[in-house]
N, C-alpha and C positions, 0 to 999 in steps of 0.2 A: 449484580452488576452485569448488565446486556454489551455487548460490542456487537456491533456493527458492520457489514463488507462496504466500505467507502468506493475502493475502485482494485480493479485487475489489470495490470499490466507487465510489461516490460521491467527488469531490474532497474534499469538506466531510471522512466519514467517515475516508479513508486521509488525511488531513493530521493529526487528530486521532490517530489511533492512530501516525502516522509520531512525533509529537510524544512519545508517551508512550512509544515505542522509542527515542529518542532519550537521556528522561532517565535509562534505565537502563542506557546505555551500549552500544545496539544500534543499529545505521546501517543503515536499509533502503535499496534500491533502488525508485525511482517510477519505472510506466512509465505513459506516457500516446500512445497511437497516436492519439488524434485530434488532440491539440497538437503532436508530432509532425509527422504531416501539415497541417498548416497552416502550420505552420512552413515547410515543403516548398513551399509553394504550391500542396497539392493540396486540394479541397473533401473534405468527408466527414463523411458522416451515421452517426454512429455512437453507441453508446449514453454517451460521454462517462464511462465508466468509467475508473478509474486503476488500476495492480495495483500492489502494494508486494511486494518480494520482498527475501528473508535468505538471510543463509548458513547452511547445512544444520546448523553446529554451533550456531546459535544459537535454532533449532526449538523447543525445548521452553519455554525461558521468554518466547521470543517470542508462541505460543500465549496461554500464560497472560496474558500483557499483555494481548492482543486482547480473549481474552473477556471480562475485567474489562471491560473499555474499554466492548465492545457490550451489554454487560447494563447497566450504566451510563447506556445510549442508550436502554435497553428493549426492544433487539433481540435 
């Protein structure tokens, strides 16, 4: 089983878009290496980005959800 890095952003942004994979029947993976690390009990200064990642078969309509989503946002 392959996953995928979809997109990197903002908490706020990949929750948002985590959401609208959700209702269309796609479960991404959230990674978050600074919460992570804090969790850990390690300090870390980092850019506080989150990556959402998919499975490889579900690429293509995964895509299409995002960019809805960021044009949407105006990005």
């Amino acid at each position: 089983m392959a996953y995928i890095k979809l997109y990197e952003g903002s908490f706020i942004i990949v929750q948002l878009i985590q959401k609208k994979l959700e209702s269309q029947g796609i479960v991404p993976v959230i990674k978050d290496e600074t919460e992570s690390a804090r969790l850990a009990g390690f300090g870390v200064f980092g850019s506080g980005n989150q990556q959402l990642f998919i499975h490889e078969s579900e690429e293509r309509e995964a895509l299409k959800i995002v960019q809805k989503a960021l044009a949407g946002l105006g990005l």
